[in-house]
N, C-alpha and C positions, 0 to 999 in steps of 0.2 A: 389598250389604246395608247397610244404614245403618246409623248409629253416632249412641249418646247422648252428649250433649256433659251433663256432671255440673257440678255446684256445686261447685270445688274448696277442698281445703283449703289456706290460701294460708299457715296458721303450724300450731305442732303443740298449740297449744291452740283452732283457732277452729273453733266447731262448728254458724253460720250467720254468714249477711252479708247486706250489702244490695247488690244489681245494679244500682249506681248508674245504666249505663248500656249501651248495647248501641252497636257500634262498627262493628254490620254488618247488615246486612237480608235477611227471606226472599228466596232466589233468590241472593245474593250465591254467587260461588265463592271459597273459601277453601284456604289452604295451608297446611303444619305449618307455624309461625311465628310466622303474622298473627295481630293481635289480635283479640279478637272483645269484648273486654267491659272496663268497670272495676268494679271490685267492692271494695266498703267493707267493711272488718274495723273491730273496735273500735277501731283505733288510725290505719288507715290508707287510703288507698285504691289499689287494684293493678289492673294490666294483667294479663288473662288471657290468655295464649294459644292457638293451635289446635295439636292432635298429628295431630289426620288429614286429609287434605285431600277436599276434594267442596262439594255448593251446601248452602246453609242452607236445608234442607227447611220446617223450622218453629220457630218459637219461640214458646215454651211460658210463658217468664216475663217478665210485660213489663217494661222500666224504671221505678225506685223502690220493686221489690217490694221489703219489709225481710221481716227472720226467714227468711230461705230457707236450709233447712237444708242442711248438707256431704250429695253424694251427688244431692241433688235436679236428676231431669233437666231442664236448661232449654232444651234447642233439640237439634236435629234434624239431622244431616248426611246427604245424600244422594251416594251412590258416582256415581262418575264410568258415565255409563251408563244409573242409575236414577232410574225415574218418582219426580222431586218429589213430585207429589201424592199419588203411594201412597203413598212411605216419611210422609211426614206424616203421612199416614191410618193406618196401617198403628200406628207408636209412640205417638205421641203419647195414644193415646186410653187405653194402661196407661202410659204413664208420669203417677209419682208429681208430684200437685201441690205448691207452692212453699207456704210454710208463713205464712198470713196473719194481719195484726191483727187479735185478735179486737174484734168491735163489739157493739153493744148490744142490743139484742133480739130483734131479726129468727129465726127458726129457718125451715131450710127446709121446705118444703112437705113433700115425700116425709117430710123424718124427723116431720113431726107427724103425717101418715098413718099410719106406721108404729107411731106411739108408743101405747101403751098405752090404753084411756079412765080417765078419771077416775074414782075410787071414788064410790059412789053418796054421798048425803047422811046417808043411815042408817048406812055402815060407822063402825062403832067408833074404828079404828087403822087407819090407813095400812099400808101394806106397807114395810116396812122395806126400805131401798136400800142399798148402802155410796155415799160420797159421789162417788166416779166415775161412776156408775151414774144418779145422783139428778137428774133434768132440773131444771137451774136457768141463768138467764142468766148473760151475763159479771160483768155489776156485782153481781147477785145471790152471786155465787160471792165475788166479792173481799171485797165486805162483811160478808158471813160468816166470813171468815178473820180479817177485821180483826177482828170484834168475837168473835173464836173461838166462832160457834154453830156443831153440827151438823146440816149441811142434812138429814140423813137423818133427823132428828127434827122436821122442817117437813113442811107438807102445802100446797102448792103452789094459788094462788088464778087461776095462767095456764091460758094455753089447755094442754088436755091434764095440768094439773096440775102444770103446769111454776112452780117458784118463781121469785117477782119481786121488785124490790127492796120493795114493800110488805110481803110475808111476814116483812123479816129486820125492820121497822120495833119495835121492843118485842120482840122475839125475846131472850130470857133466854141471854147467854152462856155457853158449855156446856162439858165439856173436850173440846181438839180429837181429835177420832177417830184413831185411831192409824196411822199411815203403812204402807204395805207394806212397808217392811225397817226394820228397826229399826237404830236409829244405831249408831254403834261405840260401843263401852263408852269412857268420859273425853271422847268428840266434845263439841264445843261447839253450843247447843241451833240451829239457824236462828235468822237474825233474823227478826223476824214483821213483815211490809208493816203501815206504820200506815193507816187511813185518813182521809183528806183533811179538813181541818176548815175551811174557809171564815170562819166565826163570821161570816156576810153581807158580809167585805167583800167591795167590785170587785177580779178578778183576772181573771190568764187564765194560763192551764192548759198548761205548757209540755212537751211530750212531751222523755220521756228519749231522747240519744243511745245508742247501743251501747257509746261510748266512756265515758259518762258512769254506765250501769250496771257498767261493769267496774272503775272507779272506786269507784265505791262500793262492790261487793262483795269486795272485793282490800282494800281499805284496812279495813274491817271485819272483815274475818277478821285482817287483822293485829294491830288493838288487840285482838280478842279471843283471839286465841292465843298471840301473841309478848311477852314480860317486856320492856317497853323500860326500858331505864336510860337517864338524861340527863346529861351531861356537858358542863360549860360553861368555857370561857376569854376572857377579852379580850385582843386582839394586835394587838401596834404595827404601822402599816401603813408608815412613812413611810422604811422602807429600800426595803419594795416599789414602792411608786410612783417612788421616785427610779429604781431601775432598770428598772422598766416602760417611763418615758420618755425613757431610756436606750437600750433597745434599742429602741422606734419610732422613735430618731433614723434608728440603723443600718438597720431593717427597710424603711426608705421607700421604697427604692429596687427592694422587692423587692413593694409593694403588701399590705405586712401588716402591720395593727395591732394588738398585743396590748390585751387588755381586761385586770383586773386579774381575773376568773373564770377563763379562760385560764391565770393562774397559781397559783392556789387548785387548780383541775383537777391539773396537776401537782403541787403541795405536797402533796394528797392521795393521789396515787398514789402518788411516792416515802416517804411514812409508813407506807403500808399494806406494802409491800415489807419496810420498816427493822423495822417491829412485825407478823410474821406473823400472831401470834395472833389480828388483826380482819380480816383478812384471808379472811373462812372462812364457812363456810354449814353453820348446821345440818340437818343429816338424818335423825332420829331418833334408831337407835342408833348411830351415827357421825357423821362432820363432814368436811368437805371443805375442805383447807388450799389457795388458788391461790396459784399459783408468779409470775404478773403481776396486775397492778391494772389492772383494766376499769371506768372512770367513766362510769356512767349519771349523765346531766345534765338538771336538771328544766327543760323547757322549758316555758310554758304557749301553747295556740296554742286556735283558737276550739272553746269547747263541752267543753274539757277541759285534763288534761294529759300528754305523754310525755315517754318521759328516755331519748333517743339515748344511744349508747355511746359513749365515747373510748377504745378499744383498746391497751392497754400505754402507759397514761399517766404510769408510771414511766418508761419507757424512752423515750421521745418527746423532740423539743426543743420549747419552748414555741410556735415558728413554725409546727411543723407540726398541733402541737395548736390552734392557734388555727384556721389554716384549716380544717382539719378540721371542729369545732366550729363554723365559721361555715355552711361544706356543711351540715351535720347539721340546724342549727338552721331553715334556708331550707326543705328543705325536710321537715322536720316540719311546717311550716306551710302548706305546701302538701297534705301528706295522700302524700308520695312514699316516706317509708322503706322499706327492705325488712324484714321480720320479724327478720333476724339481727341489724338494726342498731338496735333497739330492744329485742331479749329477750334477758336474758342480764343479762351487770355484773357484776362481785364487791363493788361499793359504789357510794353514789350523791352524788349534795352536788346542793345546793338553795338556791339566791342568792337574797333581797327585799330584800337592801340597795338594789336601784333604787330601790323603793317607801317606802324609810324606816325600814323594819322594823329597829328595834336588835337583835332577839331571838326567836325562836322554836324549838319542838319539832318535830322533821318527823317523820313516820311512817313507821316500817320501811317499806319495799319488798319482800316475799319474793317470792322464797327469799332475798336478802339478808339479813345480818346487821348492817349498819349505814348512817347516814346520815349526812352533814354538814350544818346549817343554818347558813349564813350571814347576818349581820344588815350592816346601813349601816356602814359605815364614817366616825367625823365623828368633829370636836375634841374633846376630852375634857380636862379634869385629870387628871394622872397622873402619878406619884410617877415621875421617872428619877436616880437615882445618890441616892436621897435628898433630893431636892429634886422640888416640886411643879412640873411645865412640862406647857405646852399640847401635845398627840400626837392623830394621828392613829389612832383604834382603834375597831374591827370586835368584836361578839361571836359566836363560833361555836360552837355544841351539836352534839355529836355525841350521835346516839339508837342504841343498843345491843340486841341480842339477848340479853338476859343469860343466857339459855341454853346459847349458844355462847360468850360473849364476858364474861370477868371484869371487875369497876369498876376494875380493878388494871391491866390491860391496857387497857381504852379510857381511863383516864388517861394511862396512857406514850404513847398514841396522837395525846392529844390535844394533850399538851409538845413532841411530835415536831413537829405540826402545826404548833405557835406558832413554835415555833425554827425552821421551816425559814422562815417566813411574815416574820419577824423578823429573818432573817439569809439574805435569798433568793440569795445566792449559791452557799450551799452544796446546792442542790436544783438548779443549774442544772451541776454540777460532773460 
């Protein structure tokens, strides 16, 4: 009997992807094991494998389908034994299609067959639709979201009476029709898709990644739901560098060079440890205190950005944390992480001192409760023993959950921070 090979789910929040590629061809024989596909999540891209072994009867979704949802059958195995061409025939023809871009006006033939005629010229009033129901094209749908009319109060100038973007043109914005479940009592409203404004100049029109929608809508629910408090210190670096290059002396022979992020990583783990209380993730009516510091590290790689973990970055030596972090960051870049090595963290920190940046705000990461932004490190005036001398100093803001995390506590969090950063022996102790 043949066997549907599914769209799996490769994390426990993805719930389509794109089949970047297929790794094997109709007719091919396959065995639990082999790979048969890589397949793009919003963060990543994975090897899938096979669980049952037989030929590849059919394949159902070609490569660079996007939007193809968990579950969706996309190919075909034939049992050792059985007719290829039937089991093909046979599945394929009920299995469920792969979920596609929608495009611009085309509607197929059968469904305009099917569809209803147009009210004569003389009828009064339209038949009232709800907007599911309402035949209107893709752009015609978006544009009416964006400019909140209800289509079901339009009367459609297409074929079959189908609404076109001419319809919504002077279309008097309306309140939007009310959704099939009603939000939770306190939910915060959706954000509402703007649309597109040109004002004529030349552009070109750049299609969102998966990674880059998830981005957007993660980091928007954050400013809109989570209280961030911001917390700012300036810290001497120039004990740290002295022993950074210190132990690169020692490390050279072992092929590792610490970066000064690499020890920031750990200065932040070991704080988070010392000061439990930031330590912690809000949950509604409870909170979650962790007993290790797991450093998500914002990495930026093309089309977006993730933040690999550094796993008990308290307890770690800074050798092994570098290497680590250098594996991590490669390949991030490459689209290779596993889902466990990017979801998760009890806290995150976020470097643009490359780039110059003295200073900035970073935005919570949830379910996280905090962040570190680190800014450039350069010369500065600065008052030491009472007297004005030239130091080397870095500004770092940590951004808070003030829900979970008092100003009182991500203060002591953040002296912790300085002093160990300031006096980096005792973090390495």
């Amino acid at each position: 009997m043949s066997k549907k090979i599914q769209m799996p789910a490769l994390s426990p929040t993805m719930e389509e992807g794109t089949l970047a590629k297929w790794l094997v061809k109709e007719g091919d024989t396959v065995s639990s094991g082999d790979l048969l596909a890589e397949i793009e999540t919003d963060k990543a891209t994975m090897e899938f494998e096979a669980v049952d072994e037989g030929k590849i009867a059919k394949i159902l979704v070609s490569e660079g389908s996007e939007g193809v949802k968990v579950g969706t059958v996309i190919a075909i195995i034939a049992e050792e034994g059985e007719d290829v061409a039937e089991a093909a025939a046979g599945d394929s023809a009920s299995a469920p299609k792969a979920a596609a871009t929608p495009k611009a006006d085309p509607v197929p033939a059968k469904a305009e067959a099917a569809a209803p005629a147009p009210a004569a010229k003389g009828d009064a009033t339209p038949v009232p639709q709800s907007d599911d129901r309402v035949k209107a094209s893709p752009l015609a749908r978006r544009l009416a979201e964006a400019k909140g009319v209800d289509l079901a109060s339009l009367t459609g100038s297409g074929p079959n009476g189908r609404i076109v973007k001419a319809d919504l043109e002077g279309a008097a914005a309306a309140a939007p029709a009310p959704s099939k479940a009603a939000a939770a009592p306190g939910a915060p409203a959706p954000a509402v898709a703007q649309a597109a404004q040109d004002f004529g100049i030349p552009h070109e029109v750049v299609k969102l990644s998966g990674m880059r929608k998830t981005i957007a809508r993660r980091l928007t629910e954050s400013k809109q739901q989570v209280p961030h408090i911001y917390l700012t210190v300036d810290i001497r670096l120039d004990k740290l560098l002295k022993l950074r290059g210190e132990l690169n002396a020692g490390l050279a022979s072992r092929n590792v060079k610490l970066s000064v992020n690499d020890l920031l990583i750990k200065a932040l783990g070991v704080a988070l440890i010392q000061v439990p209380e930031c330590n912690v993730q809000f949950a509604g009516d409870q909170m979650l205190q962790f007993q290790r510091a797991d450093i998500s590290v914002a990495v930026s790689i093309p089309g977006g950005l993730i933040t690999p973990i550094v796993t008990a970055a308290d307890s770690k030596g800074v050798a092994a944390i570098s290497t680590e972090m250098k594996d991590l960051a490669t390949r991030a870049k490459d689209g290779k992480l596993k889902p466990e090595e990017y979801q998760g963290g009890t806290a995150s920190l976020s470097n643009m001192g490359m780039f110059g940046i003295k200073q900035f705000d970073a935005v919570i990461n949830p379910p996280q409760a905090m962040i570190m932004a680190i800014g450039a490190g350069d010369k500065r005036p600065f008052v030491i023993d009472d007297s004005l001398q030239i130091a080397t100093v870095m500004s770092a803001t940590g951004s808070f959950d003030h829900r979970a995390i008092d100003g009182a506590d991500g203060a002591r969090l953040m002296q912790l921070f300085r002093e160990l950063i300031e006096n980096p022996l005792g973090m390495l102790a």
